[in-house]
C-alpha positions, 0 to 999 in steps of 0.5 A: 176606841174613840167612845165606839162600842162595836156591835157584836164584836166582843163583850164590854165591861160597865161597871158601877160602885155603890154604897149603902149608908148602913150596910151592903148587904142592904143593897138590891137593885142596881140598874143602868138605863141604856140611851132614852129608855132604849134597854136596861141593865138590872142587877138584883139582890135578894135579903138572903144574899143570892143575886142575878143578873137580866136586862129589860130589852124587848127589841134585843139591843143589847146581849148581856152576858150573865155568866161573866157578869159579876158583884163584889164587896171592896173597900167599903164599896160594892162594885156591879160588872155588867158584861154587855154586847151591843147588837147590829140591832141598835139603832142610833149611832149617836153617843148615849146617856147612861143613867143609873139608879140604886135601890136599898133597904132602909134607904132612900132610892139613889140615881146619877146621869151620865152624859154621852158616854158611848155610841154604838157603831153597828155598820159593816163594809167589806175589804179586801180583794176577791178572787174566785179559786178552784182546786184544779187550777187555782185562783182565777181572775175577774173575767176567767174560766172554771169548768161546769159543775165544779165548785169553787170558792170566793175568797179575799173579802172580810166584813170590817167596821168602818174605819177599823181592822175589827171583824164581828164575831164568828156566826153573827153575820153572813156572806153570800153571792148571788148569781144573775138568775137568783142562785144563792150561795151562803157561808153562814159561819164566818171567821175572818176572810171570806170561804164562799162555795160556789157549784157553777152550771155546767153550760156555756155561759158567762155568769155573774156573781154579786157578793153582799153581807147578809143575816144583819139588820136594813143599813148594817152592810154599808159597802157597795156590791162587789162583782165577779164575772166568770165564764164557763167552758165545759168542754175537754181540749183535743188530746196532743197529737204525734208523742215522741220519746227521743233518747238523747236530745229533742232532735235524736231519730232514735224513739225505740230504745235508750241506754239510760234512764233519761229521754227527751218527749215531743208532741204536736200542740193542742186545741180548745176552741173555748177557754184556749190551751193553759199547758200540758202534763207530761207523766210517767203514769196513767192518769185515767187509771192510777195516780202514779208514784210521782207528779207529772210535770207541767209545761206551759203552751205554746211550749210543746217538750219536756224532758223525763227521767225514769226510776226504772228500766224495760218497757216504759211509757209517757203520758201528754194530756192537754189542760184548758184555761177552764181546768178542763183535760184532755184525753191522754196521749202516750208514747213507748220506748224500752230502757235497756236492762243488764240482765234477766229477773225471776218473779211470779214464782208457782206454786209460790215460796212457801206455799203448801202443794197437795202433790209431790211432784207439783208443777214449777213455774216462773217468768223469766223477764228481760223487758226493756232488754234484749230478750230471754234466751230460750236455750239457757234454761235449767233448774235444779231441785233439792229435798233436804237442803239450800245446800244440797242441790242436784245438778244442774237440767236443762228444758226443752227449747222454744223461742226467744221473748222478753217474757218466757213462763218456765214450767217444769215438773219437780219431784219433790218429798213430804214435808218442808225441805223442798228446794228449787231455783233457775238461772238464765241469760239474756239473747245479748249473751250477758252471764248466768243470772240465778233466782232465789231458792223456792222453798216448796211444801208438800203434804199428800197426808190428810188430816186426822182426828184424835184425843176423842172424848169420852172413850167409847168403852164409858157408860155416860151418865146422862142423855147430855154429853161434852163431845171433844176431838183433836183435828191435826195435820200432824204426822210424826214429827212432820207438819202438814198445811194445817186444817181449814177451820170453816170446813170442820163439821160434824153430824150425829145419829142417835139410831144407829151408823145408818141414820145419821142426820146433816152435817153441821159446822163444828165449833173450834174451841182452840187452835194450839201454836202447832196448828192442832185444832181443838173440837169441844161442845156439848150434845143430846143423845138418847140412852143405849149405844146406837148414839155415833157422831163422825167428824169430816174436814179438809186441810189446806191444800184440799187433802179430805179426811172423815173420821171413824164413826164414834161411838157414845154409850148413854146409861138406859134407865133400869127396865123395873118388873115388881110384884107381891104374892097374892094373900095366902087367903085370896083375898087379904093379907095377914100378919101372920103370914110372909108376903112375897116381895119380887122385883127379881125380873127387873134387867138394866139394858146396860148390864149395870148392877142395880141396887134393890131398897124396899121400904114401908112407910109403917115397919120402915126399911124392908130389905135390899134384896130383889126378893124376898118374904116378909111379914108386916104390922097391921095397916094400911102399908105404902111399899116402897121400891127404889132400883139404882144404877150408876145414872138412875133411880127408879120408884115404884111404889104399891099400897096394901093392907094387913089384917090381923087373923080375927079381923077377918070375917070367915064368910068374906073369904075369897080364896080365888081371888076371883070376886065372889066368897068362898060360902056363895061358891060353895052354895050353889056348887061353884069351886072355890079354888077356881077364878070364875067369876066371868063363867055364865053357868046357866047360859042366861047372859049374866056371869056369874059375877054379876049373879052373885052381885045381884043375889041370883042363882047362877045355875038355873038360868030363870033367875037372874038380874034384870035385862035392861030396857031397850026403846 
């Protein structure tokens, strides 16, 4: 390359050959010195063998790069590759010194000077040809038209070194184009020829554009600036006028009607007062309201025809719109004609093929079309119906009259059978008499049934043993062996009440578990109820043709908690249990709401296990006892529990005796003649206002009423 090193255009290989007189590995600084101290190069190796690669660069001449750069032992010598780059930073572009200087262990410094090894061509110029293009129309000269506020692209330049096909790097240099008010337009990552963007105003004016390298250092672009000029026209032409579909040449008077699929369109040019006419399209669609199943043809001014060919046959249409120069179109013109069909078709089939109907006499309907031919005739009108079979039609039945159309919509009312074996078809003839022509059999499915619901779980005879219960149904429209339409799975709900059939709370969607290959649909969730049996759930849906279905309201019996009623006779003394007595132990009041047999366990915490009886009687060991009662049912287990003691016969004292029960001993009873068999502590014998409770509490008499406790002070 002639000693030229290209800036920023590919990284270049430098590398130096060192040896160490007693040992390489003794090596550790190798460094190359770029011009007059203009950069350096550094290798460096450290006394455990590891080493790196950097530059002394403040103003960024060079780039070095560190991966690539390498070092290795070969025959003896120890060779350093240093992968640089000079950058448009450089700033002669004469040729360079080289020197290069080695430091090691146990040796002395070494350094060579290497003359005019290299010159750094940082310059810049631009090539090529450039050429505004748009997509709409292409490539536009200097001096043409784009419309306003469309984008468009410069290309056909690329930035080169003087001299050479080279190209720098993509992302180290920039193209931009300047218009005459300021406006900058950038492509900042550049890979070859240039791909401007460029939005141009939407106004009548002729702009001027100014292309220059950018993003490099003053000098870098060295090639004179290149200048475009454009004109914006951001007007539409006039539409053709006068569109015209002849039938076999330009000059045939017939424009209404062909026999084949080919036509001849004419139109009267149109007009741009700006740019001028580029030409026309001619399609044979809309291009305002659809993109067509083809291309429209282009025909270019001052020519005004074209000729056309149709896919198909009926009622057709040509569209004519204008272009300007500035890629401007018009408003689309268009012209009719009818192609002549050979017979009549069948579409637009009601209720449709296969479709389910709520009703078994549905009405029927199809559109008999003879567009583009001689019309449908009115009086050749008849269908036939089947309920089993393709095969097994009824005869043939005519329809009432009407008048002849392209189009007539032919409604009958068919009597059809639950189910899918439900067949219709038509035949017709067009006005010119062509023969019968007969639509497919529609098959037409019919279901009047509503949905039901069965598999309901759990059965409604079962106690279930918690208020929280998996609640499952099966929705089908099913009957027999006879399908339905099938269930909307978005209109499943259901709602539950847990007081009874007349409290039932909203409806709620229902989640679907499952929907099996036949359509069922499968209900499961899990639900709070209370305990009893005025819990019910009912589940509503619809099908898919609008048949509505309510289940029955089923019922969820919850197991109730034992209703437990448990008591010990009083002490046979009144007062105090003893152990030579038997202790009456009854729960026999005790009732399940639900009829279940219960389980009675009596435990004390002393003499262990008692009875499993309801009731009983029972001595026990002296002591302070904890009863135990423990009542089961098939879901519950209820405890209750009690606490007394037992005496033996000589721990009693005979004074504390208190055979009521009524507070007061037998001894003070009989004292002051009260009856020791009778509750009274709560009677005020001497009228005093204190009962005898609370005389026998205070040391009173409780019958002569002036002695008796002291009434309290009131202020």
């Amino acid at each position: 390359e002639g000693g030229a090193l290209y800036a920023n255009y590919r990284d270049y290989k430098l590398s130096v050959e060192v040896k160490h007189p007693v040992n390489n590995d003794m090596l550790r600084v190798v460094s190359v010195e770029i011009g007059n101290g203009l950069s350096e190069l550094l290798f460096f190796r450290t006394p455990d063998g590891s080493m790196f690669f950097t530059k002394d660069d403040p103003n960024g001449f060079l780039s070095l790069n560190t991966v690539r750069s390498n070092a290795e032992e070969r025959g003896g010598w120890y060779i350093v590759n240093f992968m640089f780059a000079p950058t448009f930073s450089f700033p002669v572009t004469t040729f360079q010194d080289l020197k290069v200087k080695v430091l090691g262990a146990g040796a002395m410094p070494a350094s060579t000077m290497m003359d005019d090894v290299f010159w750094v061509e940082n310059r810049l110029h631009m090539v090529g040809f450039l050429a505004a293009y748009s997509e709409e129309v292409g490539y536009i000269e200097n001096g043409g038209w784009v419309k306003g506020s469309e984008q468009f692209y410069f290309r056909g330049i690329k930035a080169v070194y003087p001299g050479t096909t080279f190209s720098p790097l993509p992302g180290t240099y920039s193209f931009t184009v300047t218009d005459e008010v300021g406006n900058k337009f950038v492509q900042s990552y550049v890979e070859g020829y240039a791909n401007i963007p460029v939005t141009a105003e939407n106004d009548l004016v002729k702009k001027m554009y100014i292309l220059n390298i950018t993003d490099v250092p003053s000098g870098t672009d060295v090639s004179d600036p290149v200048v475009f000029y454009l004109n914006i026209d951001p007007y539409r032409p006039t539409p053709p006028k006068e569109v015209l579909i002849h039938a076999d040449s330009f000059d045939d008077r017939n424009t209404e009607y062909d026999d084949d699929n080919e036509v001849f369109v004419t139109w009267e040019p149109a007009e741009d007062f700006e740019s001028g006419i580029a030409g026309y399209y001619v399609a044979t669609f809309d291009p305002f309201l659809d993109e067509g199943d083809g291309q429209a043809a282009f025909v270019e001014s001052p020519d005004t025809s074209a000729k056309i060919t149709f896919d198909d046959m009926g009622t057709r249409k040509v569209w004519v719109w204008s272009m300007d120069k500035a890629g401007n179109p018009s408003v689309p013109s268009y012209a009719l004609t009818k192609i002549d069909a050979t017979e009549v078709t069948f579409s637009e089939f009601s209720p449709g093929h296969q479709v389910w109907v709520n009703t078994h006499t549905p009405v029927c309907s199809v559109l008999v079309d003879d567009t583009g031919g001689s019309g449908v005739s009115a009086k050749d009108l008849q269908y036939q119906v089947s309920q089993t079979n393709t095969l097994e039609y009824g005869a043939w039945q005519s329809t009432p009259g009407g008048r002849n159309a392209e189009q007539i919509r032919l409604s009958v009312k068919a009597l059809f059978a639950n189910g899918k074996n439900n067949y219709i078809r038509f035949r017709a003839k067009d006005v010119a008499g062509n023969g019968w022509t007969y639509s497919k059999d529609y098959n037409v499915w019919v279901d009047e049934e509503r949905p039901s619901f069965v598999n309901f779980r759990p059965y409604e005879v079962e106690y279930q043993n918690g208020v929280d219960v998996v609640v499952s149904v099966d929705v089908t429209d099913i009957h027999s062996s006879r399908e339905g339409s099938g269930i909307r799975l978005d209109t499943v709900e259901y709602r539950v009440s847990t007081q009874g059939r007349a409290l039932f709370g909203d409806w709620v969607s229902a989640p679907i578990s499952s929907v099996n290959d036949r359509g069922v649909v499968h209900v499961e969730m899990e639900l709070t109820f209370r305990e009893g049996t005025e819990n019910y759930i009912q589940f509503r849906c619809y099908d898919d043709v609008g048949n509505f279905a309510t289940s029955k309201e089923f019922n969820i019996k919850v197991n109730s908690v034992p209703d437990v009623h448990a008591f010990m006779g009083e002490p046979s003394n009144g007062h105090t249990y003893t152990t030579s007595e038997k202790i009456l132990f009854d729960a026999s009041k005790t009732s399940d709401p639900d009829g279940d047999d219960l389980d009675f366990m009596w435990y004390s915490d002393i003499n262990g296990f008692l009875s499993g009886s309801d009731s009983f009687f029972r001595s026990l060991s002296p002591g302070v006892h904890e009863i135990t009662l423990v009542v089961n049912d098939p879901a519950h287990s209820v405890v209750r529990t009690f606490e007394i003691e037992v005496l033996e016969e000589m721990q009693i004292d005979p004074a504390e005796i208190d055979t009521d029960g009524d507070g007061i001993y037998d001894e003070w009873e009989i004292r002051y003649g009260l009856d020791p068999n009778r509750p009274d502590s709560f009677i005020d014998a001497d009228k005093d206002k204190f009962t005898n409770l609370q005389e026998f509490q205070n040391g009173t008499d409780p019958v002569r009423s002036v002695s008796h406790p002291p009434y309290p002070d009131y202020v």
